[in-house]
C-alpha positions in Angstrom: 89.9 124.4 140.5 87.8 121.0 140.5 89.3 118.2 138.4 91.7 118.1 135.5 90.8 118.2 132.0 93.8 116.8 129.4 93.1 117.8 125.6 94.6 115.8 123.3 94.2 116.3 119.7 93.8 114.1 116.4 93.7 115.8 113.4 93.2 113.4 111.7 90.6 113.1 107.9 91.6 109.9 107.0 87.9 108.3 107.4 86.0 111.4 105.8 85.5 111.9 102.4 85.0 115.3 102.9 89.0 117.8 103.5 88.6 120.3 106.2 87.7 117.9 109.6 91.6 118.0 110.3 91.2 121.0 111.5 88.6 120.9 114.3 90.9 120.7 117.0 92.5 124.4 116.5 88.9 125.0 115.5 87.6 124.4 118.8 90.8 125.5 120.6 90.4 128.9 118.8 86.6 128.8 120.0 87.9 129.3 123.7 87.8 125.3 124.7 90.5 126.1 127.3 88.3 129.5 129.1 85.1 127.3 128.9 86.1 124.4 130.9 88.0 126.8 133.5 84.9 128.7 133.9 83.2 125.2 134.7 85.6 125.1 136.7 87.8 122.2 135.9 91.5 122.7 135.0 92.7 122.2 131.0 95.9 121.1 130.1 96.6 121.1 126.5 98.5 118.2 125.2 98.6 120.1 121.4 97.8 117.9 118.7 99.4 114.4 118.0 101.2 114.5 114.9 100.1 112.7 111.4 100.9 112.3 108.2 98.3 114.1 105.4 96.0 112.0 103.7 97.8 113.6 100.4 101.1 112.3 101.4 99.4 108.6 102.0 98.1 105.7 99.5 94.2 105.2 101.0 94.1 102.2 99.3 97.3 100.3 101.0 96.3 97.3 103.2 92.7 97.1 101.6 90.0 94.9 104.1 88.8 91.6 103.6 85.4 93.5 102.9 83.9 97.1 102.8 85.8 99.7 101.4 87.6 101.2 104.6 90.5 103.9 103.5 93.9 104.2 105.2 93.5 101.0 107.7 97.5 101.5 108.7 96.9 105.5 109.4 93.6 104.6 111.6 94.9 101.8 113.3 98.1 103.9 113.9 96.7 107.1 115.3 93.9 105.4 117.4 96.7 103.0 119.1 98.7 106.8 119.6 95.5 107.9 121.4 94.3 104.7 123.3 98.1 105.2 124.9 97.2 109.1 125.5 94.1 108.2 127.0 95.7 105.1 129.4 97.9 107.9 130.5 95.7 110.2 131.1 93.5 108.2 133.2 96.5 106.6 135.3 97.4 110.0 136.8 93.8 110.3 137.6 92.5 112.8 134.9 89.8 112.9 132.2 90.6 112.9 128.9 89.2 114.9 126.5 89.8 114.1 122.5 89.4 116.8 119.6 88.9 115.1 116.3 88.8 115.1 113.4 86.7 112.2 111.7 85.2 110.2 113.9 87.0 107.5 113.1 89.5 108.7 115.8 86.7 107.7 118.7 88.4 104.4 118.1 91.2 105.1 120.2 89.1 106.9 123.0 87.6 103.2 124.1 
């Protein structure tokens, strides 16, 4: 095997107005993502999913901005941190990350 592939996923909806993206890491998980990349011959090693609370269980307008009309600034800012640290990691020991949102808000983190 070539290099090493860490998945780390977010399932997090907080920045969509639409239910449902929460689930596009078991999405693409289910769609082979681990076969793929071996067959491209790097190695995957699944990190599972980093845990969040629902939207439901959450008050989207807490901590409203200055301006604009952002929703659950604590949850963002929260699980982007949670993945920044996963990625830092992840690069130290000399591996590429790879990230399975959710909303894109979670490409935050992956800077």
């Amino acid at each position: 095997m070539g290099r090493t592939v860490r998945i780390i996923g977010a399932p997090m909806d907080y920045g969509a107005n639409r239910r449902g993206v929460d689930m596009g890491p078991s999405a693409i998980r289910y769609a082979d993502l681990a076969d793929g990349l071996e067959r491209a011959g790097v190695e995957p090693i699944d990190d599972g999913d980093l845990s969040m609370p629902r939207a439901e269980e959450r008050d989207p307008d807490a901590d409203q901005p200055s301006r604009g009309n952002a929703k659950f600034l604590r949850e963002v800012e929260d699980v982007c941190s949670r993945v920044g640290d996963r990625v830092a990691s992840t690069l130290a020991d000399g591996e590429f990350p790879l990230i399975l949102g959710g909303d894109h808000s979670v490409a935050i983190g992956s800077l």
